[in-house]
mmCIF file as gemmi writes it, N, C-alpha and C atoms, coordinates in Angstrom:
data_model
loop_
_atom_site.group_PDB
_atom_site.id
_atom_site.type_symbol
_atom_site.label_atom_id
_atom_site.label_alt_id
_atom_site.label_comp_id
_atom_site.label_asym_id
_atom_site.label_entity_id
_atom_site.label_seq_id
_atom_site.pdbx_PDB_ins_code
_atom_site.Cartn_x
_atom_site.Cartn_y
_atom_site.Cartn_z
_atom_site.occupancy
_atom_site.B_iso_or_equiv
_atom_site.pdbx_formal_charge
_atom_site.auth_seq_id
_atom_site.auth_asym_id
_atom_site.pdbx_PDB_model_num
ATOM 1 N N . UNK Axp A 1 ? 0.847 -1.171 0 1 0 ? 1 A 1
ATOM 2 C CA . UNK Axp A 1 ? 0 0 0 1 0 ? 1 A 1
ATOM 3 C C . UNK Axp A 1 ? 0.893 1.235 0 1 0 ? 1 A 1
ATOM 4 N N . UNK Axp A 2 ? 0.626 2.041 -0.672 1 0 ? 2 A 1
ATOM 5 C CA . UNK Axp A 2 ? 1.299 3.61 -0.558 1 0 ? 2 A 1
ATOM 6 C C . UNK Axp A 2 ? 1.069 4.888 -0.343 1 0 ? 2 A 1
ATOM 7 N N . UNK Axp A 3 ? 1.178 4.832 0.856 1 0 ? 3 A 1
ATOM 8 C CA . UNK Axp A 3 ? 0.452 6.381 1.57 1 0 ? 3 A 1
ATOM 9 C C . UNK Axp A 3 ? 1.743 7.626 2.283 1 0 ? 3 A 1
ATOM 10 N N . UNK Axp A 4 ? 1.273 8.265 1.999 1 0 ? 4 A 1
ATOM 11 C CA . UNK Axp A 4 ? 2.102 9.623 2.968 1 0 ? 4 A 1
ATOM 12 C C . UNK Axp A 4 ? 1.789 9.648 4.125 1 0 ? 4 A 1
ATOM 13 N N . UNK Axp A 5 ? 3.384 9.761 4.911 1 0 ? 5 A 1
ATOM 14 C CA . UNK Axp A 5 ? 3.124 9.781 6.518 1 0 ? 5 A 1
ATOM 15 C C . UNK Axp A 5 ? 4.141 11.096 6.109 1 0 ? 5 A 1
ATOM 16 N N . UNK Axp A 6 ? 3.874 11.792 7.505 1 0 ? 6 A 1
ATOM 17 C CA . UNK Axp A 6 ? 4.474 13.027 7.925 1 0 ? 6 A 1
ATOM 18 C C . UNK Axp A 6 ? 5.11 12.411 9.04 1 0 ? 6 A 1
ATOM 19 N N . UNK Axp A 7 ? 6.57 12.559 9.341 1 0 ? 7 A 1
ATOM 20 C CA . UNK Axp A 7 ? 7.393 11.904 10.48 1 0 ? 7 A 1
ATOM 21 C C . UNK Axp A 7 ? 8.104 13.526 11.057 1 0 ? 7 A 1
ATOM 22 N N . UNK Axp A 8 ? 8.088 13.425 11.85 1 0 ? 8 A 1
ATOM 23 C CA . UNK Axp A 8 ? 9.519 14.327 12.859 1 0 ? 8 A 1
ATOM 24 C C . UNK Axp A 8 ? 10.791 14.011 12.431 1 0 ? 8 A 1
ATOM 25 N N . UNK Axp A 9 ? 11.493 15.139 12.165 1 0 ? 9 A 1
ATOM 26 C CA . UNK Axp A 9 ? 12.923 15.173 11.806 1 0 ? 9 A 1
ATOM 27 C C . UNK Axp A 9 ? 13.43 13.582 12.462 1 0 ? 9 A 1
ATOM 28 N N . UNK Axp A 10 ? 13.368 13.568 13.566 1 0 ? 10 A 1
ATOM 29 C CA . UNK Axp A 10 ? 14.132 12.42 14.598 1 0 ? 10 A 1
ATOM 30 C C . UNK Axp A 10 ? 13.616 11.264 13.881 1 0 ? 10 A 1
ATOM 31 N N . UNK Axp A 11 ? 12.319 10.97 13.875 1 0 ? 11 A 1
ATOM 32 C CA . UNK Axp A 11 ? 12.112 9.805 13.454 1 0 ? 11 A 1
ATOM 33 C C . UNK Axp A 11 ? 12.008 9.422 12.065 1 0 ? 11 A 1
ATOM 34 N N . UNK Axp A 12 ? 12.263 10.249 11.653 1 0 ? 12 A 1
ATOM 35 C CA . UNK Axp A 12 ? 12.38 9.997 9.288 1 0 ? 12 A 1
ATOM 36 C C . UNK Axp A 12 ? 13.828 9.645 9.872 1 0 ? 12 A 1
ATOM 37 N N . UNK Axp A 13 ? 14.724 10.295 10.42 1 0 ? 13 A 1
ATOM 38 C CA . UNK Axp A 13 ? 16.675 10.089 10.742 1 0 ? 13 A 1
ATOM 39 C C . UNK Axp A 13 ? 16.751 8.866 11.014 1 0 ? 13 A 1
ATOM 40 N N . UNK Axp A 14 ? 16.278 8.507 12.111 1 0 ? 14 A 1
ATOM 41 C CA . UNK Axp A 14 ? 15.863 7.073 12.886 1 0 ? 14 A 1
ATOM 42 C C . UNK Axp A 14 ? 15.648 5.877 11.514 1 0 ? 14 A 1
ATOM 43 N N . UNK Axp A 15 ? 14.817 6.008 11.06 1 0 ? 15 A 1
ATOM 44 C CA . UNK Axp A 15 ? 13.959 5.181 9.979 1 0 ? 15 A 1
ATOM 45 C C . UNK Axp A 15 ? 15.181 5.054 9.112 1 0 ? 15 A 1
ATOM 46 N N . UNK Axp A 16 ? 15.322 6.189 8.11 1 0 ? 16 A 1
ATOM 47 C CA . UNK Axp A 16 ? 16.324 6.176 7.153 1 0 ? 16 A 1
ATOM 48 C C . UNK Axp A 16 ? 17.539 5.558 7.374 1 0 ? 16 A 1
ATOM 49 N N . UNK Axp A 17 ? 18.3 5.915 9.137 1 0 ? 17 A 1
ATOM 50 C CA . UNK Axp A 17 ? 19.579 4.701 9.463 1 0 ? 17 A 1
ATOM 51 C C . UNK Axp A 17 ? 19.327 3.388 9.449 1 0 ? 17 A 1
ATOM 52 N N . UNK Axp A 18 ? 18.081 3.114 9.737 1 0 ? 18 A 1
ATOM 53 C CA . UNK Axp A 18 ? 18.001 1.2 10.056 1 0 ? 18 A 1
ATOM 54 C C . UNK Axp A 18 ? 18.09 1.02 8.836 1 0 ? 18 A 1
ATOM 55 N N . UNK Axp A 19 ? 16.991 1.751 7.373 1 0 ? 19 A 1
ATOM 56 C CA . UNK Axp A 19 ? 16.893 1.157 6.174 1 0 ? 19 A 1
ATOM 57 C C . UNK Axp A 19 ? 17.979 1.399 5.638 1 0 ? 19 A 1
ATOM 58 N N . UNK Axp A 20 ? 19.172 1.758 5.645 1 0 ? 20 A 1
ATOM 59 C CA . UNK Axp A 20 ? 20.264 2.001 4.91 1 0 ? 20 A 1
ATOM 60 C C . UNK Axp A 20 ? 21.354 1.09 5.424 1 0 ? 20 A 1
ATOM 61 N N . UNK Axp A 21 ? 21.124 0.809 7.079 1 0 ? 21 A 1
ATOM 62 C CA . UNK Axp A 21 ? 21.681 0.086 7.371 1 0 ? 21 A 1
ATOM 63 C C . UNK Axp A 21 ? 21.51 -1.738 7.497 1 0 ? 21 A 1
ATOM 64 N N . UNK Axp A 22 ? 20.398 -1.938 7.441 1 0 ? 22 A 1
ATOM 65 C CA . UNK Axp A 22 ? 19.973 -3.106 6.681 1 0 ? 22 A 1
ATOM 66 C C . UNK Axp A 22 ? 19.39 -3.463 5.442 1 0 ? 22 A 1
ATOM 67 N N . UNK Axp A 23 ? 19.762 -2.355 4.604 1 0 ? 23 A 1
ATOM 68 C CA . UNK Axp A 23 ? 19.731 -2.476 2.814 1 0 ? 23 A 1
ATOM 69 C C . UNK Axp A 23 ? 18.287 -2.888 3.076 1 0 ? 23 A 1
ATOM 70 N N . UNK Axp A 24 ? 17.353 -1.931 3.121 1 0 ? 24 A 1
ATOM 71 C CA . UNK Axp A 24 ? 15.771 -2.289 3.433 1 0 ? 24 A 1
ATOM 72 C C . UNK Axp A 24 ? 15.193 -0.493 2.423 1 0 ? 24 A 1
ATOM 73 N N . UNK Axp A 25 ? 13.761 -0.932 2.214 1 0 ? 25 A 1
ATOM 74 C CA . UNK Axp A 25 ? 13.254 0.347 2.262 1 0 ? 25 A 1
ATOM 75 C C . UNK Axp A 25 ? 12.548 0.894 3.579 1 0 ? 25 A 1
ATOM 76 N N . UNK Axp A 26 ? 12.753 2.082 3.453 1 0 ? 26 A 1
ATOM 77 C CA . UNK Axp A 26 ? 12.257 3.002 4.554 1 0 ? 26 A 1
ATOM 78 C C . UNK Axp A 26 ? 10.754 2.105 5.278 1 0 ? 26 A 1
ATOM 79 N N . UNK Axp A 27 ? 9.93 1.891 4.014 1 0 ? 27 A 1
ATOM 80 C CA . UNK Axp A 27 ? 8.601 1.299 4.222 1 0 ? 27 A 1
ATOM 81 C C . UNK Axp A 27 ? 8.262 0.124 4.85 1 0 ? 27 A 1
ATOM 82 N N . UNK Axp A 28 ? 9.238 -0.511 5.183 1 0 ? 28 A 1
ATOM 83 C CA . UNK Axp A 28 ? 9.566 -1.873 5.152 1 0 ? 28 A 1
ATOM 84 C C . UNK Axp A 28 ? 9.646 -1.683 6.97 1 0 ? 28 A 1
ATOM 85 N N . UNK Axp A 29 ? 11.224 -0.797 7.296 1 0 ? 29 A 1
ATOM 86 C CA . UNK Axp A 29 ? 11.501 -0.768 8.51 1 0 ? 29 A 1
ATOM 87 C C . UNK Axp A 29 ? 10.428 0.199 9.272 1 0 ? 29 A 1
ATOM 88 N N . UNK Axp A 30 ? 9.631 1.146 8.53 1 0 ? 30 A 1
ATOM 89 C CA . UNK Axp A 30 ? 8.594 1.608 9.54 1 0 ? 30 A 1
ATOM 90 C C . UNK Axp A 30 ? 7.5 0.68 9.781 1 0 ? 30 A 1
ATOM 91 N N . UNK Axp A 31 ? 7.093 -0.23 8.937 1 0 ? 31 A 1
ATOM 92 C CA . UNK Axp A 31 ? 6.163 -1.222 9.299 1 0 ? 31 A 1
ATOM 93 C C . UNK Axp A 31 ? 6.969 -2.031 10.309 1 0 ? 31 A 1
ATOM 94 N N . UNK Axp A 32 ? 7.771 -2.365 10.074 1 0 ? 32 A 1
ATOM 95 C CA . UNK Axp A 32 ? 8.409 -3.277 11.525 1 0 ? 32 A 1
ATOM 96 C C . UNK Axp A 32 ? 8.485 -2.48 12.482 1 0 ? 32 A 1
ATOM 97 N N . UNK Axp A 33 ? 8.85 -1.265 12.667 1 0 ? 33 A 1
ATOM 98 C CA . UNK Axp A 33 ? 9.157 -0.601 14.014 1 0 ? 33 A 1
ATOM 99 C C . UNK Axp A 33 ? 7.46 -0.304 14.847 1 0 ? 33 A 1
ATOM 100 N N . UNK Axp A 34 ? 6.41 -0.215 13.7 1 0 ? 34 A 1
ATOM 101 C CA . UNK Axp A 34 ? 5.193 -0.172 14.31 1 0 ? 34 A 1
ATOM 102 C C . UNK Axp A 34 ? 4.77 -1.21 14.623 1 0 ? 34 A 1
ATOM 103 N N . UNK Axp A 35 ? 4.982 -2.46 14.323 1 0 ? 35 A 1
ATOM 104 C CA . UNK Axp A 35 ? 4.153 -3.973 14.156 1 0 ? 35 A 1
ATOM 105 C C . UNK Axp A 35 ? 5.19 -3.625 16.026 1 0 ? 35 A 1
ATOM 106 N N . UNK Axp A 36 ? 6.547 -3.574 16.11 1 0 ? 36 A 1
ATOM 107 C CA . UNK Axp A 36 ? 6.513 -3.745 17.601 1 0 ? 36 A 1
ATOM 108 C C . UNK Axp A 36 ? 5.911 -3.013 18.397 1 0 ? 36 A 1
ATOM 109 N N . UNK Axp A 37 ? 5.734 -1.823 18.155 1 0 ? 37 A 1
ATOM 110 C CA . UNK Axp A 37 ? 5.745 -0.988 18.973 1 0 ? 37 A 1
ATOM 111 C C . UNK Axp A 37 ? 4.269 -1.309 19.192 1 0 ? 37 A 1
ATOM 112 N N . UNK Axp A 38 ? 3.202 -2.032 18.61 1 0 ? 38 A 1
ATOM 113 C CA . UNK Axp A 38 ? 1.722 -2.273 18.929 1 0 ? 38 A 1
ATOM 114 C C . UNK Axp A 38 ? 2.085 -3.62 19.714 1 0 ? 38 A 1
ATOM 115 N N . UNK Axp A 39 ? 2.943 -4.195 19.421 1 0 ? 39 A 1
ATOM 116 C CA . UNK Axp A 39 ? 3.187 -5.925 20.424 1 0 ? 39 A 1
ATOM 117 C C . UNK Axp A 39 ? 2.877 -5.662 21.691 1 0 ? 39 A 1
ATOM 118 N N . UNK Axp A 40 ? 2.122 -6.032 22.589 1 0 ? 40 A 1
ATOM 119 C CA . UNK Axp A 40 ? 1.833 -5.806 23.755 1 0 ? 40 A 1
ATOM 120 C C . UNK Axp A 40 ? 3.12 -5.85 24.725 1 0 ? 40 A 1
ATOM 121 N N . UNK Axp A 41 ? 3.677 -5.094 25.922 1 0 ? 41 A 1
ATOM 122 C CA . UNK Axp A 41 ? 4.681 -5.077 26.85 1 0 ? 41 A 1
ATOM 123 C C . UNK Axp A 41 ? 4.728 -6.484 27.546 1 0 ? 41 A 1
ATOM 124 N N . UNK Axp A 42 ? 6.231 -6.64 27.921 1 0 ? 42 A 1
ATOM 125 C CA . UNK Axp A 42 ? 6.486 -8.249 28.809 1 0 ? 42 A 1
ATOM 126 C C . UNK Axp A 42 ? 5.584 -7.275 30.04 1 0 ? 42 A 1
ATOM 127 N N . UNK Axp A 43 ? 4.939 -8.364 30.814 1 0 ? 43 A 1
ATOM 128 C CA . UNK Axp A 43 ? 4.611 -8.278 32.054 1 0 ? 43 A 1
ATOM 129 C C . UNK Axp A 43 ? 5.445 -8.658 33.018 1 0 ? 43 A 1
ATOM 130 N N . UNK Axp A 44 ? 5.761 -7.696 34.407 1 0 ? 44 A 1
ATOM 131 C CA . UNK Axp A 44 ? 6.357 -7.49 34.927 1 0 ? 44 A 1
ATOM 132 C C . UNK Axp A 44 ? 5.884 -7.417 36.6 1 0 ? 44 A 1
ATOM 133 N N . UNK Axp A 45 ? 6.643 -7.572 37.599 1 0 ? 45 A 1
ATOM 134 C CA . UNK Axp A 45 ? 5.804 -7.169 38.683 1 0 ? 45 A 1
ATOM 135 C C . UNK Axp A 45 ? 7.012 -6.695 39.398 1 0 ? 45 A 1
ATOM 136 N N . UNK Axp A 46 ? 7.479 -6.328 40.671 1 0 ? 46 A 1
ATOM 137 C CA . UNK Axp A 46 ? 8.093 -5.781 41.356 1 0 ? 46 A 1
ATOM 138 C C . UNK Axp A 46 ? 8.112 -6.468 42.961 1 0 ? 46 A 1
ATOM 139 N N . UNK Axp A 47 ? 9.326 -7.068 43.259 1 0 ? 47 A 1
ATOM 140 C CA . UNK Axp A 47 ? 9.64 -7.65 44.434 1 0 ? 47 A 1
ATOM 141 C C . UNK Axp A 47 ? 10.873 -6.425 44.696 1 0 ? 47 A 1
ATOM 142 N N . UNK Axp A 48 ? 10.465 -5.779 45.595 1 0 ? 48 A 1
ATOM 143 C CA . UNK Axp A 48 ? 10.888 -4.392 46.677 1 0 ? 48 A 1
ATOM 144 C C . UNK Axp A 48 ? 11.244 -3.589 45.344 1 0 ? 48 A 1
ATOM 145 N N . UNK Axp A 49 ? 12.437 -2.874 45.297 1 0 ? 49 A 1
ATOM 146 C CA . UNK Axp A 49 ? 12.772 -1.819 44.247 1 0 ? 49 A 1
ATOM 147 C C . UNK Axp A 49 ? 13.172 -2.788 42.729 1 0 ? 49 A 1
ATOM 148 N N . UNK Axp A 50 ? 13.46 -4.04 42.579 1 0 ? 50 A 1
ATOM 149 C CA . UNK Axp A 50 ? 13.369 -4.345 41.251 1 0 ? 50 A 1
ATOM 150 C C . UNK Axp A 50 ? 12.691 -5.072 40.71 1 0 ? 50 A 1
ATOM 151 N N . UNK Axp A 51 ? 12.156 -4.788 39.726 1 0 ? 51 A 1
ATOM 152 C CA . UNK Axp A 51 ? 11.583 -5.465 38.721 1 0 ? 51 A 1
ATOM 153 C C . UNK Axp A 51 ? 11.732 -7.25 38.018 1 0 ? 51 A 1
ATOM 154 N N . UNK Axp A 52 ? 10.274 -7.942 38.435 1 0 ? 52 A 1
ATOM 155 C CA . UNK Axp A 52 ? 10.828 -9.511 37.779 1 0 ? 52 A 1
ATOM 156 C C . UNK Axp A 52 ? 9.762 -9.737 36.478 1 0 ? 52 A 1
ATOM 157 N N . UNK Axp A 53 ? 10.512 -10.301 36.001 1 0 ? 53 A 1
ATOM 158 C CA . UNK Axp A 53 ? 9.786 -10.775 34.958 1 0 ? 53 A 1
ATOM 159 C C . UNK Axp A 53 ? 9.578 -12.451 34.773 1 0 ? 53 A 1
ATOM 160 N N . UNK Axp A 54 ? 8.28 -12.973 33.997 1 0 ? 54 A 1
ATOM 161 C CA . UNK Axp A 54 ? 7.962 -14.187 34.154 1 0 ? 54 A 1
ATOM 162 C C . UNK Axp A 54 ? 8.783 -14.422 33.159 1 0 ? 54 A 1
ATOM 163 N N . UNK Axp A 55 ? 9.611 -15.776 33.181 1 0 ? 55 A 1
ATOM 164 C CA . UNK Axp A 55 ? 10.404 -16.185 32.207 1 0 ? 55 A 1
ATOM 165 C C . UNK Axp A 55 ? 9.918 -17.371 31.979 1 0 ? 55 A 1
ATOM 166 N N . UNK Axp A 56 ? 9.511 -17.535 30.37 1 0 ? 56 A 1
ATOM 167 C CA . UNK Axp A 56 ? 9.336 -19.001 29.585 1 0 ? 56 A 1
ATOM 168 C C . UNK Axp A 56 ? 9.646 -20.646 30.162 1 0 ? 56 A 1
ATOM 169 N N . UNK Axp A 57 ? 9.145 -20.999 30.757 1 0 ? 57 A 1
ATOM 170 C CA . UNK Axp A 57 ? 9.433 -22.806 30.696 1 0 ? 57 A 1
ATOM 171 C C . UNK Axp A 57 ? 10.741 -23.244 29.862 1 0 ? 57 A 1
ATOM 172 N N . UNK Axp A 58 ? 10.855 -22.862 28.476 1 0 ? 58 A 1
ATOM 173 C CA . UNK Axp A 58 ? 11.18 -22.797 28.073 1 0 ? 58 A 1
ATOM 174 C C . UNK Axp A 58 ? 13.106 -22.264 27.73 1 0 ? 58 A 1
ATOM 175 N N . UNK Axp A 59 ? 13.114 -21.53 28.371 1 0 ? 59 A 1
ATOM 176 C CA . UNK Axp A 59 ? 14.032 -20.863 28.321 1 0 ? 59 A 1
ATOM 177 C C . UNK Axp A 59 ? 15.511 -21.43 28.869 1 0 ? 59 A 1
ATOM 178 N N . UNK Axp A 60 ? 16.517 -20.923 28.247 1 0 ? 60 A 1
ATOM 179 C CA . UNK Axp A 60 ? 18.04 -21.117 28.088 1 0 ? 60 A 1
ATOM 180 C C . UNK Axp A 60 ? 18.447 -20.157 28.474 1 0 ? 60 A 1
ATOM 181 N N . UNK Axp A 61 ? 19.385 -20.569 29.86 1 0 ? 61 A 1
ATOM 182 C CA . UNK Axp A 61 ? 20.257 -18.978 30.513 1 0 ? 61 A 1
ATOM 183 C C . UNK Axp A 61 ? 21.202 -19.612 30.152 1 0 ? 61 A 1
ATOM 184 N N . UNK Axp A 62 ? 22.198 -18.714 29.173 1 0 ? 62 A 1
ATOM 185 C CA . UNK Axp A 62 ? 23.407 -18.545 29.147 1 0 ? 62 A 1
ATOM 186 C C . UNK Axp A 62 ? 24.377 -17.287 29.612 1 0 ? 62 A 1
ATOM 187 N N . UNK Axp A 63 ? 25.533 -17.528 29.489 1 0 ? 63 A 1
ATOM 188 C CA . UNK Axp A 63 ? 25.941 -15.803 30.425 1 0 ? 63 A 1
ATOM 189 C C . UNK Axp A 63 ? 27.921 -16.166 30.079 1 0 ? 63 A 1
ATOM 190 N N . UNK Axp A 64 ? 28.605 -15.696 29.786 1 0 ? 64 A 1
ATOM 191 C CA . UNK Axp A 64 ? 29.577 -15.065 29.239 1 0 ? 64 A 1
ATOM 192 C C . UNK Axp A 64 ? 30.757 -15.722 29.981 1 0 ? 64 A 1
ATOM 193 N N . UNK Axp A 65 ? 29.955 -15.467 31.699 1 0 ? 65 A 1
ATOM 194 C CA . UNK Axp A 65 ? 30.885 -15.681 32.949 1 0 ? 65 A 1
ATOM 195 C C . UNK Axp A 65 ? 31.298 -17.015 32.816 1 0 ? 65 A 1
ATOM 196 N N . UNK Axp A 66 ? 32.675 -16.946 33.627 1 0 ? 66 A 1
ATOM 197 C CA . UNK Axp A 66 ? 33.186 -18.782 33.605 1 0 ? 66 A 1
ATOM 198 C C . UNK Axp A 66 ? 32.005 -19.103 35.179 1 0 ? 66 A 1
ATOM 199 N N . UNK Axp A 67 ? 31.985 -20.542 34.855 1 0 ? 67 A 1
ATOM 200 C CA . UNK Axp A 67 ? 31.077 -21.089 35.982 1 0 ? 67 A 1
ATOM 201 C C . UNK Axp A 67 ? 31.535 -20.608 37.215 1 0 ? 67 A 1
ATOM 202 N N . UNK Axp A 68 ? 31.243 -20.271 37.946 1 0 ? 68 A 1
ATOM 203 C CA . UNK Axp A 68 ? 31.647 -20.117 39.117 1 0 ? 68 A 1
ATOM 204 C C . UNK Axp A 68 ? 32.244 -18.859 39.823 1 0 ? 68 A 1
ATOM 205 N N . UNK Axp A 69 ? 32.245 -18.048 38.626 1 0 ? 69 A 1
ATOM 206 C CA . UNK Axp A 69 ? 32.17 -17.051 38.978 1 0 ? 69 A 1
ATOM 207 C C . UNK Axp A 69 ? 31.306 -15.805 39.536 1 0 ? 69 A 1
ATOM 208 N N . UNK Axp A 70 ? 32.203 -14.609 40.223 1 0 ? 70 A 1
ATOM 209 C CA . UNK Axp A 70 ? 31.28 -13.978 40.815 1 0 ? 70 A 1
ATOM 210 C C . UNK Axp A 70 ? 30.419 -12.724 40.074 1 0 ? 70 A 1
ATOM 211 N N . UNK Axp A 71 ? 30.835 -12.56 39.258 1 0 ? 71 A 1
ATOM 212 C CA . UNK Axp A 71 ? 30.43 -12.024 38.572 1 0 ? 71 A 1
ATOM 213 C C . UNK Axp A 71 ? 29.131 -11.959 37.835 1 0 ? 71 A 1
């Protein structure tokens, strides 16, 4: 479909770096940046000042650190 959007300096700049930088058209990466930006937020809840999130059954923690470290 081909319609005119009016963007803010920032966000035509924004748009134009991703599509140039992943050899895309402009049209392409603003439909993706909106398809997320409508994806509903992870849900979250708060045990004292930080934030937890429910993590997948599913899921694979990996992490950089050698085992046993404190880090």
């Amino acid at each position: 479909m081909c319609t005119t959007v009016t963007l803010d300096d920032d966000v035509f700049n924004i748009v134009r770096y991703i599509a140039v930088q992943n050899k895309q058209a402009m049209g392409a990466v603003l439909s993706d940046l909106v398809r997320k930006g409508l994806q509903k937020s992870p849900e979250y809840t708060h045990k004292g000042l930080f934030p937890t999130f429910n993590v997948p059954s599913n899921f694979v923690f990996f992490s950089n650190s050698p085992k046993g470290s404190a880090d």
